[in-house]
C-alpha positions as CSV (number, residue, x, y, z in Angstrom):
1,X,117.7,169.4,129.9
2,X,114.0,168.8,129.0
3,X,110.8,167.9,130.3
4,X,107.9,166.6,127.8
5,X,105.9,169.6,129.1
6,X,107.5,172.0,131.3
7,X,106.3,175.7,131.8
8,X,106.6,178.0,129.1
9,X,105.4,178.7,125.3
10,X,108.8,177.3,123.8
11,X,108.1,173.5,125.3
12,X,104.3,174.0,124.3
13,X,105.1,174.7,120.7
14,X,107.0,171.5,120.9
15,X,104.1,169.4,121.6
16,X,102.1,170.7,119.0
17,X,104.7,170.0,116.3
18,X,102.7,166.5,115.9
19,X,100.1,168.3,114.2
20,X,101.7,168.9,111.4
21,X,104.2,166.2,111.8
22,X,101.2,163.5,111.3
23,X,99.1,165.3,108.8
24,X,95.6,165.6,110.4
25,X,92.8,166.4,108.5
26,X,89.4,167.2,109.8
27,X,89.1,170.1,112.6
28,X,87.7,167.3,114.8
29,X,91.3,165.5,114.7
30,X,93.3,168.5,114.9
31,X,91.1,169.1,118.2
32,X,91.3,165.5,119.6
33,X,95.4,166.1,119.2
34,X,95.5,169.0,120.5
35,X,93.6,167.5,123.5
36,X,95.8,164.7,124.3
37,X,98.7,167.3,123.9
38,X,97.4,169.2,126.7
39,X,96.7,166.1,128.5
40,X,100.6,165.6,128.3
41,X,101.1,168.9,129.2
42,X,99.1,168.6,132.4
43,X,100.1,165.5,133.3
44,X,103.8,166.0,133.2
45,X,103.9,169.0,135.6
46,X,103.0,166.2,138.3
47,X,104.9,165.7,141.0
48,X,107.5,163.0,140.5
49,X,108.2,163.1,137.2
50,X,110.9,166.0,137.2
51,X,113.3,163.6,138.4
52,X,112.8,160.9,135.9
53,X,115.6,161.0,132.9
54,X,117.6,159.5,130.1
55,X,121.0,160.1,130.3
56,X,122.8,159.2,127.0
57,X,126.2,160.3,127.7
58,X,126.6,164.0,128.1
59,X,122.8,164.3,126.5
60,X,120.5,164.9,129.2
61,X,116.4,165.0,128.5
62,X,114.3,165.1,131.6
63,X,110.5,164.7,132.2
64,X,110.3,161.6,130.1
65,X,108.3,158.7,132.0
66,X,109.6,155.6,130.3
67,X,107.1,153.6,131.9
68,X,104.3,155.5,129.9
69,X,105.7,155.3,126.4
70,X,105.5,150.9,127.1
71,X,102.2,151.9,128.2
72,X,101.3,153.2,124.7
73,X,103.2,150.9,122.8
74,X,102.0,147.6,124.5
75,X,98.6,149.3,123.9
76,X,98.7,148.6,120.2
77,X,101.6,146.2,120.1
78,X,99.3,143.4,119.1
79,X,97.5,145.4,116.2
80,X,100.8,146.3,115.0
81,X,103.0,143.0,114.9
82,X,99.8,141.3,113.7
83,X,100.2,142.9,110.0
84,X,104.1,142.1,109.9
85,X,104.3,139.1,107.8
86,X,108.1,139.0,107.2
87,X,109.5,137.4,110.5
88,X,113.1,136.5,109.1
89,X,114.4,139.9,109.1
90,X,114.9,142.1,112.0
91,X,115.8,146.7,111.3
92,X,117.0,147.2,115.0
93,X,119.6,143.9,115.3
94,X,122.4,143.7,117.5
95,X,124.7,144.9,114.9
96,X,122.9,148.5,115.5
97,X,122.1,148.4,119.0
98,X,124.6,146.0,120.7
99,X,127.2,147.9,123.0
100,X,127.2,151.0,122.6
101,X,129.0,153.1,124.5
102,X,127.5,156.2,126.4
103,X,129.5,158.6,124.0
104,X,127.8,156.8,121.3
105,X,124.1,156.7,123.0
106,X,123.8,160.4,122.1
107,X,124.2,160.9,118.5
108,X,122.6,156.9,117.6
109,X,119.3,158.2,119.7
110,X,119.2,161.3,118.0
111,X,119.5,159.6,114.6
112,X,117.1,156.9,115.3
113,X,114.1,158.9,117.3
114,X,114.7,161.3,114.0
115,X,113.8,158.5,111.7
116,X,111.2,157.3,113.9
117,X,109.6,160.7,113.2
118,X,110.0,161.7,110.1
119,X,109.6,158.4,108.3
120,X,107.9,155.4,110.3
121,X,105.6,158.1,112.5
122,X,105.0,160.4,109.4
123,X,104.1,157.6,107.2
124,X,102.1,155.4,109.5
125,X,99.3,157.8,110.5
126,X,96.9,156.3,107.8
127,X,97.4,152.8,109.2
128,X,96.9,153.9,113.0
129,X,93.7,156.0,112.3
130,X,92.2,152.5,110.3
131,X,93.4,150.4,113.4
132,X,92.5,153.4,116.0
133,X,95.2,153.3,117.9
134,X,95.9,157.0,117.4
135,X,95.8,158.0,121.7
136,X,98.6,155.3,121.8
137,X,100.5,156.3,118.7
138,X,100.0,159.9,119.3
139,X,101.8,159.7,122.8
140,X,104.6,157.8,121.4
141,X,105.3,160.9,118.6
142,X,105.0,163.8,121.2
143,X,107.6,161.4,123.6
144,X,109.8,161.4,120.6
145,X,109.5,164.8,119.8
146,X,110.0,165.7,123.2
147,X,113.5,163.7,123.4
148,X,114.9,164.2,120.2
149,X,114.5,168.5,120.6
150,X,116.7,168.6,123.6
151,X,119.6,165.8,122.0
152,X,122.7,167.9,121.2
153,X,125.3,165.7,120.3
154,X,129.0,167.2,120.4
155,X,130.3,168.6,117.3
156,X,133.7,168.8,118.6
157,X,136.5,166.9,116.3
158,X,137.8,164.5,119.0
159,X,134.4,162.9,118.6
160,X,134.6,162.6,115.4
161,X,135.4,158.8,115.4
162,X,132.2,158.3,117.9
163,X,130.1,159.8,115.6
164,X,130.9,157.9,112.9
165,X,130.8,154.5,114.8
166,X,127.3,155.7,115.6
167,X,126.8,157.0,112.2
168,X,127.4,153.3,110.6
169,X,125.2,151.8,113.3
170,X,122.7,154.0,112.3
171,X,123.3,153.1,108.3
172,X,123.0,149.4,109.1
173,X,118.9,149.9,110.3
174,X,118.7,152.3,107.5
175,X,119.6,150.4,104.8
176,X,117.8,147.2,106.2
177,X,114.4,149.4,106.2
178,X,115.0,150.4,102.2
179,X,115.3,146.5,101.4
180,X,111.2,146.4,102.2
181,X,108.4,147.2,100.7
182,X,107.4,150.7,102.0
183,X,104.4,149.3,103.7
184,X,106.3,146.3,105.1
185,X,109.2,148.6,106.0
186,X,107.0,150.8,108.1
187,X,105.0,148.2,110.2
188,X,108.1,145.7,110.9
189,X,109.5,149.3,112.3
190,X,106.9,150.8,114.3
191,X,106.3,146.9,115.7
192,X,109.9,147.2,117.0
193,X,109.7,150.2,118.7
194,X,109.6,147.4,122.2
195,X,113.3,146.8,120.8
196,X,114.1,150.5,120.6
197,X,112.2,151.0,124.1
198,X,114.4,148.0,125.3
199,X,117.8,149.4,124.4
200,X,116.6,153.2,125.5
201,X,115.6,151.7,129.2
202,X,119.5,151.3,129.5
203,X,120.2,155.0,129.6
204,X,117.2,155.6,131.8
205,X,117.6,156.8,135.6
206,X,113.9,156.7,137.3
């Protein structure tokens, strides 16, 4: 189990991995981060959000406040869809994200929110500075980094065949994101992440 910002140094540290994570430059940045990290920090030891959780399958990760990661995203959903100029092709279809099964939700979450991270988040920083959105985008990489450090998907060789299905579900969004243009790739991804907020809300208990 996790919260975005329990007590302790270990959970801390995990906030601040989106310093490096996004590459900021100038002291004043780093500083600005650091300040909204602490803001999360604060914020999440209020009462009522211990209880809030996903639950996908046997992964747990608590302290997560869905309701603020649409917040964030709706924020700069505009900017973002605005500059996607190839309509016809979706990354997060049904193919990847239609019924799958709780055993499944663990390891396809883990794989995705990874991506999210160290490809679309890592990659996109330049673009959210220039559209300063980065309060929004910043809270929607410590979320991430948040869920994806407490997701421990069973290694165990009966689910095996799980992990695969969820493996090629994975693959599908994958190799639909290398088809584009870098650029292209990366803003028709981060303007879906209401898709991948969508299908995550199903393994959410408030």
């Amino acid at each position: 189990m996790t919260r975005i910002a329990g007590a302790g140094p270990r959970r801390f540290e995990r906030i601040l991995l989106v310093l490096p994570l996004l590459k900021m430059g100038s002291p004043m940045q780093r500083a600005a981060l650091l300040s909204l990290s602490l803001i999360l920090l604060l914020w999440s030891q209020r009462p009522g959000v211990q209880g809030q959780e996903f639950q996908f399958g046997s992964c747990r990760v608590e302290g997560v406040v869905l309701q603020e990661l649409w917040a964030a995203f709706r924020a700069v959903k505009d900017v973002v869809q605005a500059q996607d100029n190839i309509t016809g092709v979706r990354l997060l279809r049904k193919e990847v994200l239609q019924n799958v099964s709780d055993a499944e939700s663990c390891y396809l979450s883990q794989a995705l929110l990874k991506f999210y991270l160290d490809t679309v988040f890592k990659n996109y920083h330049g673009k959210a500075a220039e559209f300063r959105i980065l309060k929004s985008f910043s809270t929607l990489a410590n979320n991430f980094i948040a869920i994806t450090s407490r997701l421990r998907p069973s290694q165990e060789n009966e689910m095996f065949s799980i992990s695969e299905s969820a493996r090629r579900r994975f693959l599908l969004f994958q190799r639909e994101f290398k088809q584009l243009d870098i650029e292209a790739a990366l803003t028709k991804a981060f303007g879906e992440v209401d898709i991948l907020l969508t299908w995550m809300e199903k393994f959410y208990q408030p």
